[in-house]
N, C-alpha and C positions, 0 to 999 in steps of 0.2 A: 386239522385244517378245516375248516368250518364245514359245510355239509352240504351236499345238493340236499343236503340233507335236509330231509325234510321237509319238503316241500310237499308232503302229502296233498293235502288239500287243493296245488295247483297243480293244470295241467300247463304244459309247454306254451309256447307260445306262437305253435305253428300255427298252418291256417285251417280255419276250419275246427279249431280245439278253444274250450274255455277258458277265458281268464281266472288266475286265481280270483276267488271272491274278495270280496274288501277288507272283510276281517281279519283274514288271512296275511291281507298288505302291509294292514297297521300294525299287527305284532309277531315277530318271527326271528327266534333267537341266532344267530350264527354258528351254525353247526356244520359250515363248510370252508373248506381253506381255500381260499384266492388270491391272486397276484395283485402288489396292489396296483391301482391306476387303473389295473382293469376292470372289464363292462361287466365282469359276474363282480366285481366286489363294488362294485356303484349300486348293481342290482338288491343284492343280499342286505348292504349295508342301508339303502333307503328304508329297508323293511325292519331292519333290527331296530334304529335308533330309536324310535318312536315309546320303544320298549320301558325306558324310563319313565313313564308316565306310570306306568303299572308298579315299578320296584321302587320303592323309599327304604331306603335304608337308613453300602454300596458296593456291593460288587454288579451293576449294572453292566447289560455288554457297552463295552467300549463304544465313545463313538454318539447315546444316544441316549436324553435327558429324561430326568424320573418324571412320574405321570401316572401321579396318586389318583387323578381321576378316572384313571382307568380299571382300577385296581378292582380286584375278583370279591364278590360278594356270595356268603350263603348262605339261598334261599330255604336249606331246611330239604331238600329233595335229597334222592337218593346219591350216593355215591360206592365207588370199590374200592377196597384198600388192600383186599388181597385180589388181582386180578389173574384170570386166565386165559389164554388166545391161542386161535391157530389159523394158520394162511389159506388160503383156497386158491388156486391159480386157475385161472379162467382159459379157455380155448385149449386146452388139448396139450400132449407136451409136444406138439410140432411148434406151439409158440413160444415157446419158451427155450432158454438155453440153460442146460441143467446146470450151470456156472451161474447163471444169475440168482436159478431159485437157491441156492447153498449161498450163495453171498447175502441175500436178501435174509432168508431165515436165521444166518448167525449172525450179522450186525443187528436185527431188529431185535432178538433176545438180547442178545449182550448190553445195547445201549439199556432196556429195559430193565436188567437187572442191578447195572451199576450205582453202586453205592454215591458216586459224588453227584449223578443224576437225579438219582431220588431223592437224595438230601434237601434238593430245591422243592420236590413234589410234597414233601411229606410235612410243607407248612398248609396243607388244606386239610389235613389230618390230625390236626394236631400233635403233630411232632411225632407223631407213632408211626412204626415198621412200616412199610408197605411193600408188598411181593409182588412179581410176575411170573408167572409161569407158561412158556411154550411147550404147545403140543405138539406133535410131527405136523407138518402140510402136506398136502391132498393137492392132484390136478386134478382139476375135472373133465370129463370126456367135450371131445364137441371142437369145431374149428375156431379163428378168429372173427369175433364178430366186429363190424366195421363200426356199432355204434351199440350203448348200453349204458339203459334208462335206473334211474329210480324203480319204475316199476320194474324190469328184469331184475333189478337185484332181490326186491322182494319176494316176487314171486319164486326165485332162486332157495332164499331161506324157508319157506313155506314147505317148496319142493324139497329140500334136505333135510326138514326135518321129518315129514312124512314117511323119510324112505328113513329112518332111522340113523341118518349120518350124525348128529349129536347126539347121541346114546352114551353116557358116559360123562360127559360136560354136565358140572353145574349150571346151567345155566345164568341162573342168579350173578354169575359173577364173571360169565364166559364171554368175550366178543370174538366175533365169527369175521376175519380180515378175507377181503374180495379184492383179487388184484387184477389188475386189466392187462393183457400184452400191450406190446407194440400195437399200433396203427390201429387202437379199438379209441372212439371217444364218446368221452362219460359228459352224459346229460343230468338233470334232473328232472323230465319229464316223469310225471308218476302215469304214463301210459304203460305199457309194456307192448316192445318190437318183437319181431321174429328171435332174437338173442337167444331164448332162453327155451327156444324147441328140442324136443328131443334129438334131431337131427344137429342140435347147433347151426344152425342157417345164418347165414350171415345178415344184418338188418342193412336197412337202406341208408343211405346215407344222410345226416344228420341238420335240420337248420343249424346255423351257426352263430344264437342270438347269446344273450351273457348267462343263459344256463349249460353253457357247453366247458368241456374243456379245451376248445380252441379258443375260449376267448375270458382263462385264466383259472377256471376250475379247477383244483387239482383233487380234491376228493371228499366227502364226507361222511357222517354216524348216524344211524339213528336206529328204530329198534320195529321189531315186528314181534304182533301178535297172533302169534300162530293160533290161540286157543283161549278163553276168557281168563283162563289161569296161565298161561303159559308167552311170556315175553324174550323177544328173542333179538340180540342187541349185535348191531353187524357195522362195518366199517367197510366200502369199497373206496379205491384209488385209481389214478390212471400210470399210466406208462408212459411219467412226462419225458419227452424228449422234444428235438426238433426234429420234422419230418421233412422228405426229401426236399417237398416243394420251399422251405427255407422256414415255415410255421412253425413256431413252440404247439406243443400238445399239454395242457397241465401245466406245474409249476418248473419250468427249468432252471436247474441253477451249476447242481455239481458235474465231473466232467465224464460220468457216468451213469446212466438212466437208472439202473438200479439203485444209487446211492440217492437219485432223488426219490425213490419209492419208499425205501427206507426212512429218510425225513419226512416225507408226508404220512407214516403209518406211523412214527414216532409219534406225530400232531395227535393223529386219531384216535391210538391209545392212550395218552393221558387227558383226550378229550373225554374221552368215555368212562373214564376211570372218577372224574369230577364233577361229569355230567352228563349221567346214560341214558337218563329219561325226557332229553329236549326235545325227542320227538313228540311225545305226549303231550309237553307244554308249546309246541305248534300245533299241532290238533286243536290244542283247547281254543284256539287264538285270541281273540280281545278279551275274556275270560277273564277274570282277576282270578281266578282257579288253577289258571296256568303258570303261576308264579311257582306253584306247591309242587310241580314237576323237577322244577330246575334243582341241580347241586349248585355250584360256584361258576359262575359269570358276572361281567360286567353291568352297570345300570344301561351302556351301550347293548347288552345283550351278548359279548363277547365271551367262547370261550377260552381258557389258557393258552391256547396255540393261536387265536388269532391276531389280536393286537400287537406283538412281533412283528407278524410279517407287513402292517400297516406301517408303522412305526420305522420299518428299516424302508421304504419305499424302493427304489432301484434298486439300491446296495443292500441286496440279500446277504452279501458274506458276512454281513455285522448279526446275522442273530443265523443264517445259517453255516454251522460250521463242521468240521471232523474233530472231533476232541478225543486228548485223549483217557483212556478209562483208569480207572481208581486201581484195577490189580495190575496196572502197567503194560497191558494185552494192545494189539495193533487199535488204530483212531477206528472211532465211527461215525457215518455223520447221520446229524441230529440238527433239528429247529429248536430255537432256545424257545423256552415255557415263559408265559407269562408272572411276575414274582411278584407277590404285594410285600415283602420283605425288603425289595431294592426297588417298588415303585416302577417296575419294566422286565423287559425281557432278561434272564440270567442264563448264564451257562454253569457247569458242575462247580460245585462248593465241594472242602476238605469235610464241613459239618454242618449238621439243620441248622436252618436259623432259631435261635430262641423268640 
């Protein structure tokens, strides 16, 4: 799902904080998932498209016409083809319900390692294997924080791996999944709040401008450099639900807040999986240097997960669905991947495309 991601370079848009600079405006890949219509994907999307100036280069879901224009291009940057991940569950287990985190970690591996799933991923590899593999997940100490930044999460990754919690992970090939409770919402401010105190302190409560997940953010990737050699590739999400006051939080759609968590960390790993280093090529920004960052994106700047959910516009259930899996095991649900094989979003095939 595209990304607050990355938005390194800008701060929020509070008052009193820095505009992104201009450079920054003009080129900025999409490396966060958003709803569409809404103010984050008008925001994100103003900044991607421009991106083309810098790039020269049917089994479609039902419902929703090919769109070769869209179609994934690669720039020659990094990608993973045997990937490795594990969950971090954020606020404490007081936020969580030990039913969500079991539901959440075996549909997110299972859809992950399904063969009719991958079959669609595995045309940006050229037709070769590609693996996932799940580690156990981790809570982490600390209560619910009411809002969490960009900068928390990094700082976050920094912190973890200082204390040696990725000891063990390849990292080259590992992304590190941040999931948000309930009633936490996910900004892209690269400040950092009280969130990520040792006490876990709860942060203040959030503007509510189109870097929030109240107003269609549901999560995104990007990577941290912990050390001149050492790159550290992380994925957070929100806890899309509707909350009491009658607000969507993040992207809602299924009729279970965990099963949309699930669909948006589906987004995020095979975002990362085709394009781990978009953070870098935000950094670069107007850069023609920034090109050499990117794996597979659109000349829009889009990664695999995003153009779906544009595409399906209200009617999510055309590209978000429960499908089910190839050894016949219970549905999972999953956002369809962007195909350049059928020109649009796909859902599980019997075999790769040739």
């Amino acid at each position: 799902m595209a990304k607050t991601r990355t938005k390194k370079p800008s701060v929020g848009r509070k008052s009193g904080k820095k505009r992104p600079s201009k450079r920054f405006v003009k080129f900025r890949p999409m490396n966060v998932v958003v709803a569409r219509g809404s103010k984050a994907e008008k925001h994100y999307r103003s900044m991607a498209i421009p991106m083309a100036s810098l790039i020269k280069p049917e089994a479609i879901a039902p419902g929703l016409p090919a769109t070769p224009e869209h179609d994934l291009i690669n720039h020659g940057g990094k990608t993973i083809q045997n990937l490795v991940y594990t969950n971090f569950f954020i606020g404490g287990a007081s936020s969580w319900s030990s039913s969500d985190i079991e539901a959440i970690d075996q549909a997110l591996a299972t859809a992950m390692s399904d063969t009719n799933l991958n079959n669609v991923m595995m045309q940006y590899f050229k037709n070769k294997p590609i693996t996932t593999t799940f580690k156990p997940s981790h809570i982490l100490p600390g209560t619910t924080p009411s809002q969490f930044s960009q900068g928390d999460v990094e700082l976050l990754v920094k912190s973890l791996f200082q204390q040696g919690a990725f000891a063990g992970f390849d990292l080259n090939s590992t992304l590190f999944n941040f999931m948000l409770p309930s009633g936490t919402v996910l900004t892209t401010d690269t400040d950092s709040t009280s969130a990520v105190s040792p006490k876990g302190n709860p942060a203040a409560v959030p503007v509510e401008d189109e870097e929030s997940s109240l107003q269609g953010l549901g999560g995104y990737h990007g990577s941290v450099h912990a050390t001149s050699k050492v790159t550290i590739y992380y994925a957070i999400g929100v806890f899309s639900e509707t909350r009491p006051d009658g607000r969507d939080n993040g992207i809602v759609f299924f009729d279970r807040p965990w099963k949309n968590i699930v669909a948006t960390f589906y987004h995020e790993l095979n975002e990362a999986r085709t394009d781990p280093d978009v953070e870098d090529a935000i950094r670069a920004g107007n850069s023609p240097k920034a090109v050499k960052f990117l794996g597979w994106t659109s000349a829009e700047g889009e990664e695999c997960g995003d153009f779906p959910i544009t595409e399906a516009g209200p009617d999510l259930g055309l590209v978000m669905k429960e499908v089910n899996l190839a050894n016949g095991g219970s549905k999972v649900p999953v956002q369809f991947q962007y195909s350049n094989a059928v020109h649009g979003p796909e859902g599980p095939i019997a075999q790769p495309h040739v």
